[in-house]
Backbone bond lengths (Angstrom), bond angles and torsions (degrees), N, CA, C in turn:
res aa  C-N    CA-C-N  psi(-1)  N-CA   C-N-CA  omega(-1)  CA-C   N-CA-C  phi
1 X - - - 1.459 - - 1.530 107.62 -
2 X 1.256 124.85 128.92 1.429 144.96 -165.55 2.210 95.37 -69.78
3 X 0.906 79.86 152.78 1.697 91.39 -178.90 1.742 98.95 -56.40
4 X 1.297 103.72 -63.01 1.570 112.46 -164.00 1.878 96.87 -38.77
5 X 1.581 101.89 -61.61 1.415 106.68 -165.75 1.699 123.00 -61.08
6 X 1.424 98.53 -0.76 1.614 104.31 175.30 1.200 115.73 -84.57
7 X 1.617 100.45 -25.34 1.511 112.74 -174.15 1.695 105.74 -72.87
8 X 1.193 100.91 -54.68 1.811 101.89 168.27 1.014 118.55 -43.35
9 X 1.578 138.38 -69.99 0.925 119.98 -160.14 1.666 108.89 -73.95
10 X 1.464 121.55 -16.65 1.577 110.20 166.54 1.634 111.07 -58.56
11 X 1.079 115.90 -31.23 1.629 134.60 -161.33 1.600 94.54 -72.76
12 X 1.469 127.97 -54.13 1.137 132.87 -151.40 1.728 103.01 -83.81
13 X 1.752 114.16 -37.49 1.232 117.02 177.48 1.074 124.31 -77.21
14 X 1.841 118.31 -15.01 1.428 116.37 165.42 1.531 113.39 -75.08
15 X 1.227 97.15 -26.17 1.518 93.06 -175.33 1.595 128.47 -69.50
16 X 1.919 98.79 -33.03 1.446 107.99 159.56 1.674 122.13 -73.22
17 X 1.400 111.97 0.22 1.588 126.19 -160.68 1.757 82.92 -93.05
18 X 1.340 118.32 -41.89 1.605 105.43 173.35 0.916 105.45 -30.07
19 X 1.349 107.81 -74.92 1.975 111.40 -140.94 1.682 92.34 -85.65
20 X 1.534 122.90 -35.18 1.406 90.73 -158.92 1.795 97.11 -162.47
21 X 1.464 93.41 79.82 1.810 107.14 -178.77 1.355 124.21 -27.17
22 X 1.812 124.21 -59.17 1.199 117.79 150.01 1.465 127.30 -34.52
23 X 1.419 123.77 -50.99 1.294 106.49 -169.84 1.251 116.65 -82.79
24 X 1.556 124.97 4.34 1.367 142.09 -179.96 1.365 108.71 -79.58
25 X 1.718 119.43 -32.97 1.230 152.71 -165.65 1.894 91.58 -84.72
26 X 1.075 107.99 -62.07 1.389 113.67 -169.10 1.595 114.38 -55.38
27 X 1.563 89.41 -44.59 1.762 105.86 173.16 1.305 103.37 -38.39
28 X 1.297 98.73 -67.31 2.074 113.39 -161.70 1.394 102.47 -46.10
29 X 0.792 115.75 -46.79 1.862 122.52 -171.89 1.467 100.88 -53.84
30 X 1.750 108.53 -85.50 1.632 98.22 177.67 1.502 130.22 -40.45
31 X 1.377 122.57 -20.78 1.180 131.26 -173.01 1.404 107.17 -67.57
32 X 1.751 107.88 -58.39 1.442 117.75 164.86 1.309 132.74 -56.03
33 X 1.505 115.21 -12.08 1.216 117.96 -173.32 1.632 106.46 -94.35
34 X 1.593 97.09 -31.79 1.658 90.65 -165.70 1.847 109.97 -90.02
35 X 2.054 92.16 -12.87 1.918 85.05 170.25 1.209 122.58 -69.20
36 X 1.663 109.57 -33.43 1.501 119.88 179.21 1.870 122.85 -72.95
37 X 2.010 93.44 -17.99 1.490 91.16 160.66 1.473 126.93 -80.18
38 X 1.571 105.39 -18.64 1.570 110.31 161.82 1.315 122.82 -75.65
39 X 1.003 128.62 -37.38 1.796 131.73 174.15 1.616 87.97 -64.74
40 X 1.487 165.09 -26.76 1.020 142.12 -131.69 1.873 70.79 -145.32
41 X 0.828 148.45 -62.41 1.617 125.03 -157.25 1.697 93.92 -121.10
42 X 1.471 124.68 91.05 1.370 94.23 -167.97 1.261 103.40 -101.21
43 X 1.076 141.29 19.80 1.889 139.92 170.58 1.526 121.43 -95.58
44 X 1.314 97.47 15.09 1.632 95.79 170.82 1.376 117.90 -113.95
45 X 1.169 100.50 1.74 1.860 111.46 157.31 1.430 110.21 -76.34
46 X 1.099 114.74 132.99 1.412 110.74 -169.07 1.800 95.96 -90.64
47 X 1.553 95.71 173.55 1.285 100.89 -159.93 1.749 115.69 -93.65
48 X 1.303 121.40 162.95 1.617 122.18 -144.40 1.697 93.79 -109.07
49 X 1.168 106.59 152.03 1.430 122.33 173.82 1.514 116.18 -53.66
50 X 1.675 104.93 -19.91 1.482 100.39 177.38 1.763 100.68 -131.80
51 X 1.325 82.07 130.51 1.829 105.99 -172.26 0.885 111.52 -59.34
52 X 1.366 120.83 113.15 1.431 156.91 125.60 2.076 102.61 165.06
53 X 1.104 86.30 -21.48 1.768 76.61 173.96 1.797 131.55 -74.10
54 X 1.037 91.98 -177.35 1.999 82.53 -170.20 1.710 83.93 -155.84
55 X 1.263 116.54 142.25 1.150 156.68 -155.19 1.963 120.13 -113.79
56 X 1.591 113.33 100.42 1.766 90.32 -158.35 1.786 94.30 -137.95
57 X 1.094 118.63 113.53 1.578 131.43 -160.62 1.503 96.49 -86.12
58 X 1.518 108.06 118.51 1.334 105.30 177.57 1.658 115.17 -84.86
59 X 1.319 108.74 130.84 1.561 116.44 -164.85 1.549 102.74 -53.05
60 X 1.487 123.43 142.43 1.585 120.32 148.71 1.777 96.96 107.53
61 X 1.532 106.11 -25.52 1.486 115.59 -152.92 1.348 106.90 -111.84
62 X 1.224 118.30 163.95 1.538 111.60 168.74 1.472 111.41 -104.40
63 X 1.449 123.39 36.76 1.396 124.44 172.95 1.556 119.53 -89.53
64 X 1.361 118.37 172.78 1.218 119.34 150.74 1.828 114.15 -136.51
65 X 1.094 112.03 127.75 1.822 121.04 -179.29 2.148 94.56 -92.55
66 X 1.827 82.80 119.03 1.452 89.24 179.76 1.495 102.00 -110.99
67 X 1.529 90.57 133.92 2.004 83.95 -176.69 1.465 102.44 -140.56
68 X 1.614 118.26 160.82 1.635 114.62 143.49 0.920 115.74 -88.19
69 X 1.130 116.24 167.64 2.026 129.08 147.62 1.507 107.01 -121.51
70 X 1.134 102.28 116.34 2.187 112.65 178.62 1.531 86.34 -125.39
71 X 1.591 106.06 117.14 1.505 97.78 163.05 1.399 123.90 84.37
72 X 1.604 112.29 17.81 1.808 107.04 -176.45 1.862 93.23 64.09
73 X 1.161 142.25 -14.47 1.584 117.44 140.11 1.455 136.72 -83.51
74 X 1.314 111.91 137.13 1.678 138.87 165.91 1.425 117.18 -73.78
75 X 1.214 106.88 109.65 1.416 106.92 167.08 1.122 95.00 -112.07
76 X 1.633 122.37 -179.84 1.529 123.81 -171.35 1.146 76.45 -170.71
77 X 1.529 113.45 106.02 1.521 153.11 179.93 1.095 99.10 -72.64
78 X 1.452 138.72 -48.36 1.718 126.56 -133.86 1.377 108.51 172.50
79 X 1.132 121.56 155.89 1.583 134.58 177.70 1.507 110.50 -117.94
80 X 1.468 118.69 165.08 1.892 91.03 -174.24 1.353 79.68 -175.47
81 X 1.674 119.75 132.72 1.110 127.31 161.15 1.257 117.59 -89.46
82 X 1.638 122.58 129.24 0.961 127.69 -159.00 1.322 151.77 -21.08
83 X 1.746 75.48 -48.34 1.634 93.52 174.57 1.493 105.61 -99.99
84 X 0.814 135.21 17.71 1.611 126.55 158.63 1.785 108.34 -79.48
85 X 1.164 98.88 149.48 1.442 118.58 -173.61 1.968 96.63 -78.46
86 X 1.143 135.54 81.59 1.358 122.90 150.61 1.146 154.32 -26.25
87 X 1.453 95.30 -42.77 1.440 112.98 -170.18 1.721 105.86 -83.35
88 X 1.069 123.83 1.02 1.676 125.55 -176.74 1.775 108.61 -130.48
């Protein structure tokens, strides 16, 4: 996971840690579960408007984990709530 994207998702769980610590807690989990399901299956993210990336919707959540694969490696560029525009 890229520096920037560590910062997000710390950014995004404090922000749910306002209103509601458990579910900030709950966040982190799926978050971790579904980056480590992309480093471990990464072709079932479908593929991204900009070439070479791949696109992987974390279940339950309104995120999306944007990553490459060059080489049988996973990087995981970025985190992105849904409705935010990514690509700009």
């Amino acid at each position: 996971m890229t520096q920037k994207c560590s910062k997000q998702v710390r950014s995004i769980l404090d922000y749910i840690a306002e209103e509601n610590p458990h579910a900030a807690i709950a966040a982190g989990r799926k978050i971790e579960e579904a980056a480590a399901e992309s480093l471990a299956f990464p072709y079932p993210g479908r593929p991204a408007p900009v070439e070479g990336l791949r696109v992987f919707c974390i279940p339950r959540l309104p995120y999306l984990i944007v990553y490459s694969v060059r080489e049988n490696v996973v990087e995981i560029a970025t985190l992105w709530h849904g409705r935010q525009d990514w690509m700009h």
